[in-house]
N, C-alpha and C positions, 0 to 999 in steps of 0.2 A: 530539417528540424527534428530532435528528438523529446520526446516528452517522459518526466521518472513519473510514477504513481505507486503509493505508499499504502498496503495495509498497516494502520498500526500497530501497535504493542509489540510486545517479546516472540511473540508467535504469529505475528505479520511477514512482510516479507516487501522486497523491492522488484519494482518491475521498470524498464525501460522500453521504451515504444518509438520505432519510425513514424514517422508522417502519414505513412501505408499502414496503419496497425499495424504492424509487423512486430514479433517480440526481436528485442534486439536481446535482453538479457534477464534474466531473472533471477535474483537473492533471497534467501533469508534474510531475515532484520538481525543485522549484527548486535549481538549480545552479552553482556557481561552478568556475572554471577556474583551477589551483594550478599554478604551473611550480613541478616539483620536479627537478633537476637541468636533462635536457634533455627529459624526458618533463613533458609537461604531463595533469594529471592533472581530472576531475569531484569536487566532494565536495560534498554539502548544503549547500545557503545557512542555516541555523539561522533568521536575521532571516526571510525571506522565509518559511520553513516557518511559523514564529509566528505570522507577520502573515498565512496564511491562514487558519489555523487559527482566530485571531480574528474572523477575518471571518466565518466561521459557526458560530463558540462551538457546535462537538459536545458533546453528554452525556458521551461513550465515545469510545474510539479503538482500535481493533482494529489490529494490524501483525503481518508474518511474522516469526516466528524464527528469523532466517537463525542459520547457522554454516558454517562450512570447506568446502568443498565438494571431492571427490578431488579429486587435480590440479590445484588451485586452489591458487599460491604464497604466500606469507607476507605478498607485498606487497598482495596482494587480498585477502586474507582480513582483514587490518587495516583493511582499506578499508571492506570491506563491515562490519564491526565496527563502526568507528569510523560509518558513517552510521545503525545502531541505535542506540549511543549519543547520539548527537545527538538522534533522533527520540524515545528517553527521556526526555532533558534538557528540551525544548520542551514536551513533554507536563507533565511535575512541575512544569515554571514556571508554565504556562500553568495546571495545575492538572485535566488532563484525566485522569481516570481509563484509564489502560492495559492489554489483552491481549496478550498473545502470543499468535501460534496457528498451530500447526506446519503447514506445508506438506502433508504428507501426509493431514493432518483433515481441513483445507476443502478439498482437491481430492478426497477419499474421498466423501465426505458430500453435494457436488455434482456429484459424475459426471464432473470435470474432466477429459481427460489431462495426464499431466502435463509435457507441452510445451508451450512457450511458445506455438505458432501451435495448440494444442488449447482453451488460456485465451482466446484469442480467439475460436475458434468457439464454446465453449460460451456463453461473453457476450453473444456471439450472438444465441445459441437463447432465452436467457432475456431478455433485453432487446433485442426484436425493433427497437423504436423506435429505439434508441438507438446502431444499428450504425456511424454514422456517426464517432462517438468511438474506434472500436477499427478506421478503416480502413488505417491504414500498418500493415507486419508490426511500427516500432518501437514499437506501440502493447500490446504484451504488458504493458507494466507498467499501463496505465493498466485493463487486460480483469483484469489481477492484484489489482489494489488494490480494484475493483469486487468479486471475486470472494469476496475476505476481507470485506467488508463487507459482503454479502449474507448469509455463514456467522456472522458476528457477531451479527446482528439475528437470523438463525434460532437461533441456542444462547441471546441471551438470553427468545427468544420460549418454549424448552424450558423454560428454569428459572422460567418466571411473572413475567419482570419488566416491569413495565407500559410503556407508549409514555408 
């Protein structure tokens, strides 16, 4: 059984997980670059999210549940929106059964802090091998995406669901 887990946005990233936590793989959130006026804009590639996702056909797919964040304007916050929706839509094609799971759960329940260079260290800790993946600071999304996926496989390991 393999499980994906999604940090969102442009600056997320993809993770894949055995049954053993184990990373089997770990992406950047593929992306495409939108001139909108004169501000050039990040938004999910959809085709390319697909086509990885294919490529190691997960069971499950765990993602965070973003929403609005203070301070955060109108223009960002539909952004950030619209690449959940996207990561929906791919999933319901492709046929992948989906979670949400709030931000505050998997960093409670894994000792996270909840800063972006805290996601990294604790990734860390727990994936001694595997530090090499999470060596740039822009690497939070991909210590994020890992992060949810490890809380994934542990809540479905709670409710008895087999590997």
């Amino acid at each position: 059984m393999k499980i994906a887990s999604i940090d969102p946005g442009a600056g997320g990233a993809i993770a894949i997980l055995n049954w053993k936590a184990q990373i089997v793989e770990v992406l950047d959130m593929p992306i495409d670059y939108v001139k909108v006026g004169r501000t050039t804009r990040r938004v999910i590639n959809p085709a390319m999210l697909a086509a990885h996702l294919r490529a190691h056909a997960p069971d499950h797919l765990f993602v965070e549940n973003v929403s609005a964040r203070p301070g955060e304007g109108a223009v960002g916050a539909f952004s950030f929106g619209r690449g959940l929706g996207v990561i929906e839509g791919v999933c319901a094609a492709a046929g992948i059964p989906l979670t949400k799971v709030r931000p505050q759960d998997w960093k409670k329940a894994l000792s996270c802090p909840a800063d972006k260079g805290g996601a990294r260290r604790r990734v860390c800790e727990l994936f001694p091998k595997d530090v090499a993946l999470f060596s740039r600071v822009k690497d939070d999304g991909r210590a994020e995406a890992v992060m949810i996926g490890l809380f994934g496989i542990r809540a479905m390991e709670n409710m008895g669901i087999p590997a």
